[in-house]
C-alpha positions as a printed Julia matrix, in Angstrom:
248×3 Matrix{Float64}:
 29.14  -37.28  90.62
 32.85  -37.83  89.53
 33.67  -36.94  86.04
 36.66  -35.94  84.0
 36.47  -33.44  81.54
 38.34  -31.06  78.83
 37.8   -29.04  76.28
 39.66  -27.49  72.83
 39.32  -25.01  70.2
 41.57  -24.33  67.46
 41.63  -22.09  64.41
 42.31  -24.32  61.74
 43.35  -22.75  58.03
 40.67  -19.98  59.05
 41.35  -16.3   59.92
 39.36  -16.05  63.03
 37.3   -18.9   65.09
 34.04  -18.69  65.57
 33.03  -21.74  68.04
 32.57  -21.23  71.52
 32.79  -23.91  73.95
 31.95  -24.38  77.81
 31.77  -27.33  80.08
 29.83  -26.19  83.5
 30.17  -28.82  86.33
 28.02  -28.54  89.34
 27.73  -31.38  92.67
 24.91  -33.06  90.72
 24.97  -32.59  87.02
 27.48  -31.03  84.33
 26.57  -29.35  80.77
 28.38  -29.35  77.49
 28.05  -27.24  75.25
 29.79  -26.25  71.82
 28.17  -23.44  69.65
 29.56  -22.89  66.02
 29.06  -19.83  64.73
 28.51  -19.72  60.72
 30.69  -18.36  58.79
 29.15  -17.65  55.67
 27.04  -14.91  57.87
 27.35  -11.83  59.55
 28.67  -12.06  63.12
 28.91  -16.03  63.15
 31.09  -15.46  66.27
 28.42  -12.95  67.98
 25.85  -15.9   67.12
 28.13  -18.12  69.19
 28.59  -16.45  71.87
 24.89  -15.03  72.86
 23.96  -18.89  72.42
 26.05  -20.34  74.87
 26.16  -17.3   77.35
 22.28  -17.5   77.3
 22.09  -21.12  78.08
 25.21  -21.2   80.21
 23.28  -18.73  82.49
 20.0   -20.6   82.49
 21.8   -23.69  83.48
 23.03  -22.0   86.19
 19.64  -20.64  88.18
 18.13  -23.72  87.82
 18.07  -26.62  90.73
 19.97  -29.19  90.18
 19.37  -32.23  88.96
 17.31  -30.54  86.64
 13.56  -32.24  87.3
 12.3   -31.99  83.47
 16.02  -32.41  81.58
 14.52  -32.44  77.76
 12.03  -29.31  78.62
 14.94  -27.44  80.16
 17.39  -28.09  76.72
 14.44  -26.95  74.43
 13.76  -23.8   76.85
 17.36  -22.81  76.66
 18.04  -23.36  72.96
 14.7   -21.64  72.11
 15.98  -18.78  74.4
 19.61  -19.02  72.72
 17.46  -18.26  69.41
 15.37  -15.56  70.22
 18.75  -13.37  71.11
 20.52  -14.47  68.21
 17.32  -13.59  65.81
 17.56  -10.23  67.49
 21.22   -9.29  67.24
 19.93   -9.9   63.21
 16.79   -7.69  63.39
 17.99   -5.17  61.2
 19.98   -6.76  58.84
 18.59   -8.95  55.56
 17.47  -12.28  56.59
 20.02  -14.13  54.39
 23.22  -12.47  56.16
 21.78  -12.31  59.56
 23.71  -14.29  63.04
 23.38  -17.85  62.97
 25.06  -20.23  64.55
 25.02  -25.15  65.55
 24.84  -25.84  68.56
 25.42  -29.4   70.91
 24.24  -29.38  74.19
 24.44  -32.29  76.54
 23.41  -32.12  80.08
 24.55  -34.9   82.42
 23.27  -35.91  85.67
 21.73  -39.0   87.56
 23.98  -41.19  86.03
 22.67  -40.55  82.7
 22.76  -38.01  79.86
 20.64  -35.67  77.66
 21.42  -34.48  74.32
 19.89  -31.28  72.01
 21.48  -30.65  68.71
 20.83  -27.85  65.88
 22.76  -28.25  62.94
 25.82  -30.54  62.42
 27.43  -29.98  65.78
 27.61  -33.35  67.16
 27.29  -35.55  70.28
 29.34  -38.74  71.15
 28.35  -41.34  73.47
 31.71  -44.23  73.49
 32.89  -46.85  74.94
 35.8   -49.39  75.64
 36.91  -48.15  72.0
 33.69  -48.6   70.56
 31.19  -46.06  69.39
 27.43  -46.54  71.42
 25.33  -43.74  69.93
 26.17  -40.55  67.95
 23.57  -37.6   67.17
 22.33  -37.44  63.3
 23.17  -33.93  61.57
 20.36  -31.97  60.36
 21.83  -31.68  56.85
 21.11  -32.32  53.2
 23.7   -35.21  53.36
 22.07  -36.67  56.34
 18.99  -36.72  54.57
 20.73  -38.6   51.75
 22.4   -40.94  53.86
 19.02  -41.98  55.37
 17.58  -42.35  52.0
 20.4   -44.54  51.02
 20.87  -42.98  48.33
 24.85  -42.19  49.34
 26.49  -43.91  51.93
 28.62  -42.76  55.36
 31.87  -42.17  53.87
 30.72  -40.66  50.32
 28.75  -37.81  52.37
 32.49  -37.19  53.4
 33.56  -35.6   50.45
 29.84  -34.68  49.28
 30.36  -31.15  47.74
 26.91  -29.97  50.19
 28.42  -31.66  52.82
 28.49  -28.44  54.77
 24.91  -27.74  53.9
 22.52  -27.38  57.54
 18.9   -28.27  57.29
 18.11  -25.89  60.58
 20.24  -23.55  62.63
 19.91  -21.06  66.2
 19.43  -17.15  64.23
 18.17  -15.88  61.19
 14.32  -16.5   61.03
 12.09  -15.97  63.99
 10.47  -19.29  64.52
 12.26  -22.03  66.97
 13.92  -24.18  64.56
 13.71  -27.97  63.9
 15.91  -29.83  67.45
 16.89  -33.19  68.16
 16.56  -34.1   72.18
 17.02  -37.14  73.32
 16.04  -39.61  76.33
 17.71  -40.4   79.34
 20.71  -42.05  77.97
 22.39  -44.21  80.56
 26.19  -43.85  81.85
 28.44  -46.49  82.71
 31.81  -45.94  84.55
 34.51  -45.38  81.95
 31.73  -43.84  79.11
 33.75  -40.76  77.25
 31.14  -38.06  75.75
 32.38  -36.02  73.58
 30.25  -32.72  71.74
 31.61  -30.97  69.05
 31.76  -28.65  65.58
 32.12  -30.08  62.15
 35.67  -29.09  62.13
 36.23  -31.48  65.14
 34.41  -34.6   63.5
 34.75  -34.2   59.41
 37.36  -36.19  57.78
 37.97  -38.61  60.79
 35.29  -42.03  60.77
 33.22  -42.48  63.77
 35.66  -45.46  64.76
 38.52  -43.31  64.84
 36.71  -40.52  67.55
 35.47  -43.37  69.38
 39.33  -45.01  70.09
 41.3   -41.96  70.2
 38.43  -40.38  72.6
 38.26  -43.58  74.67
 42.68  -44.49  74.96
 42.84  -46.54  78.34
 45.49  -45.06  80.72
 45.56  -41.72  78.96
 44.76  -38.4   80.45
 40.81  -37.45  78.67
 42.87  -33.86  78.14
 45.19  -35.65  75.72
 42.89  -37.65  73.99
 40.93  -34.88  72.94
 44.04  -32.75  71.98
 44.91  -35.42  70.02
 41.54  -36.18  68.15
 41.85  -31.77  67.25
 45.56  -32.04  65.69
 44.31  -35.24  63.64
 41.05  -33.29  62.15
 42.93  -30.57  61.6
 45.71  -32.42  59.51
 42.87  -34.81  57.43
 41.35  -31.48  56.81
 44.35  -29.33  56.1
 44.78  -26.87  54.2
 41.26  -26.31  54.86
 40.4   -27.13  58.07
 37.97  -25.13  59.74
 37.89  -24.33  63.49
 37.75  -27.59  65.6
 36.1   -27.18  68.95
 34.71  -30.2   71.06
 34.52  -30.82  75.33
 34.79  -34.18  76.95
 33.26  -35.91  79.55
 34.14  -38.84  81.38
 31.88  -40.33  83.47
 33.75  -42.15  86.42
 31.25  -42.94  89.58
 27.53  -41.32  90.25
């Protein structure tokens, strides 16, 4: 398989960051991942980490290609929970670790997505967006009502209200996995936090992500320093990784 690939995290306005990010490439497949550790709760950064170490290292004792793809993403996110409730075991439920999470395992030509939260997944092309993931949020839930549209959830004031999230009570939350979603040569997939994707429009990610004759390391680097000036003076962390997909 010959892919491209990048990742960046930044700080924003905020004191520390609390995303983590990895990109694991192996002969046959390749896994993004971006974890976002929540701020408004103890250890958000803790959260982060024990996620993606846990699934990191469960990506990495399994065969490869991966034979059941969608069972594998829910075992490893489940996983990723159970640590993070525990790090909170002995702390009141409403300030215990929590954190998003975007995973999105690629192999076979094709890709696999699990979300948690409003950490996001990008599939684009040629400049043109193909399929992003849907937040579990209370704005997303409005949107599909109809009752607000795309760019008023923008500047909703619960706009950074999650539905689910990895931590805080014991049972496996609510996740969004996805079929086999077919690559073609050129496709740019990007995963990333709420910092990375708020106050830019899906058309935007999809051409700056996608620039022909550009290195997929700049593109990204230059999707972060526009989110972070739309969003500044209070623009949070901004993590994503990137994938290009060149030949099987």
């Amino acid at each position: 398989m010959q892919i491209e690939y990048s990742k960046v995290s930044a700080i924003g306005d905020r004191q520390d960051n609390q995303d983590r990010a990895a990109i694991v490439v192996a002969e046959n497949a390749a896994l993004m991942l971006v974890f976002d550790g929540m701020g408004g709760h103890s250890d958000g950064a803790l959260a982060a980490e024990t996620g993606i170490r846990v699934v990191q290292d469960l990506f990495t004792k399994m065969p490869l290609p991966i034979f059941d793809p969608q069972g594998f993403l829910y075992m490893a996110l489940a996983r990723a929970h159970d640590e993070i409730v525990a790090l909170g075991a002995d702390i009141g439920v409403d300030f215990r670790p929590r954190a998003t999470c975007a995973v999105c395992l690629v192999q076979e030509s094709g890709s696999y997505w699990c979300h948690i939260g409003d950490s996001r997944i990008y599939l684009m092309r040629n400049g043109q967006l193909v399929q992003r993931s849907r937040d579990h949020s209370h704005v997303e839930v409005l949107i599909q009502e109809g009752a607000i549209t795309e760019a008023e959830a923008l500047d909703h004031p619960m706009r950074n209200f999650v539905e689910c999230c990895l931590g805080g009570d014991a049972p496996v939350p609510d996740m969004t996995l996805t079929r086999k979603l077919p690559l073609q040569p050129g496709d740019v997939l990007l995963a990333c936090s709420d910092g990375l994707w708020s106050g830019l429009s899906d058309a935007e990610i999809a051409r700056l992500a996608t620039l022909p004759d550009s290195e997929l390391g700049d593109n990204l680097k230059s999707l972060s320093v526009k989110a972070l000036t739309a969003n500044s003076p209070y623009s949070d962390n901004t993590t994503g990784t990137a994938l290009r997909f060149i030949a099987p």
